[in-house]
C-alpha positions, -999 to +999 in steps of 0.1 A: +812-722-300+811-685-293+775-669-297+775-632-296+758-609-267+726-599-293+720-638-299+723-646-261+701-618-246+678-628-277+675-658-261+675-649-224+645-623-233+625-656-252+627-673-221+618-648-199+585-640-219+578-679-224+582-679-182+559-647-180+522-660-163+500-651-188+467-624-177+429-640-190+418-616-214+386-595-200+350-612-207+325-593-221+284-604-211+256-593-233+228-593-209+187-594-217+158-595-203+147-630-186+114-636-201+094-668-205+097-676-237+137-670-234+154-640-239+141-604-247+153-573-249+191-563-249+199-542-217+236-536-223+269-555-211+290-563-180+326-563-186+344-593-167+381-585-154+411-598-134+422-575-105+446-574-078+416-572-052+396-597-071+370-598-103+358-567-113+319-566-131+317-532-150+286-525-160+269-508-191+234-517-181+199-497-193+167-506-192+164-522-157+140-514-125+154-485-100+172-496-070+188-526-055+195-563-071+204-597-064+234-602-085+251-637-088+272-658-111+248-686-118+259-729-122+251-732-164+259-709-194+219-710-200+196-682-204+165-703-212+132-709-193+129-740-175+088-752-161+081-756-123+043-770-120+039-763-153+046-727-157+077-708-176+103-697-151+124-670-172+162-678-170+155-708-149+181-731-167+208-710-153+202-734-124+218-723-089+242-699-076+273-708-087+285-730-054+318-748-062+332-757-031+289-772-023+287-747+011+249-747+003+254-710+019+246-676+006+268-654+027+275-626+000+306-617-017+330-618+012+314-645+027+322-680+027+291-693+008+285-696-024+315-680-050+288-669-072+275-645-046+286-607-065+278-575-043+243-557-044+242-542-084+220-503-083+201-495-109+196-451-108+164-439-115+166-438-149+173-474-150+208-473-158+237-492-145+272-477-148+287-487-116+320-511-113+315-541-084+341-561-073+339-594-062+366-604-040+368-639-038+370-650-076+407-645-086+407-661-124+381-648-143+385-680-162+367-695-134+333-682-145+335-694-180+304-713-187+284-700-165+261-671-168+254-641-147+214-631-134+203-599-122+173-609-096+139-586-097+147-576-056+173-569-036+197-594-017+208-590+021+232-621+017+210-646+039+189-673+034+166-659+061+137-645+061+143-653+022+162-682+006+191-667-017+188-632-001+150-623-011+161-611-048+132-632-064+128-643-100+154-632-122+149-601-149+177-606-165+208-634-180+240-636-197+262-664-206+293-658-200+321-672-228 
């Protein structure tokens, strides 16, 4: 039997959008404040998306310290407090960097440590966060799913020396990322 052109391209253009790879739709984080008890204050959202050069972390932050942070995907999608010698650490049961390849190294975002190492994250003056980061190594942003992401007190310099994890400290603030 004879089909006619508009039923075959019909079917030539279902085929071709069946075959199409299919882009992870952009994750949004509400992040707050790391506190003991759990979670505070809401200080704004990072916007998780797929680029040709890697992830991309756009950020809509407020209410943060002036100047540099530790930045890092972190191993559980858990913003709680977890106790070390009997005191609160805030956003503790995030657990580690996020480390799936077990490198046990903190070599930054280009390195070849830990895939949860994101660049340095500024906070201006006014303790705002606009900026857009890009983290190189994380191609699927389906990756980070179940995870959360931690913005450290300090700054990082992407060593474990003279600081373990880069010097950035406790961590101010958490989201889970869904």
């Amino acid at each position: 039997m004879k089909h006619p052109i508009g039923y075959t391209l019909c079917l030539a253009l279902m085929a071709s959008a069946i075959a199409l790879p299919t882009m992870a739709a952009d994750l949004t984080v509400k992040m707050q404040k790391a506190i003991q008890d759990g979670t505070g204050e809401d200080l704004g959202t990072i916007t998780i998306a797929n680029s040709s050069g890697g992830a991309t972390f756009k950020l809509d932050l407020h209410g943060l310290p002036p100047g540099p942070h530790g930045f890092h995907v972190h191993e559980n999608a858990n913003c709680g407090p977890t106790l070390l010698n009997g005191v609160r650490i805030p956003a503790g049961a995030a657990g580690s960097h996020f480390d799936p390849e077990h490198t046990g190294k903190h070599e930054g975002p280009t390195g070849e440590g830990h895939l949860g190492d994101l660049p340095v994250l500024d906070v201006a003056a006014n303790g705002t966060a606009s900026q857009t980061l890009t983290a190189p190594r994380i191609k699927d942003i389906d990756t980070l799913k179940g995870h959360s992401l931690i913005i450290h007190i300090g700054g990082d310099n992407y060593s474990d020396t003279p600081s373990v994890l880069g010097g950035g400290g406790g961590r101010f603030a958490c989201g889970v990322i869904e």
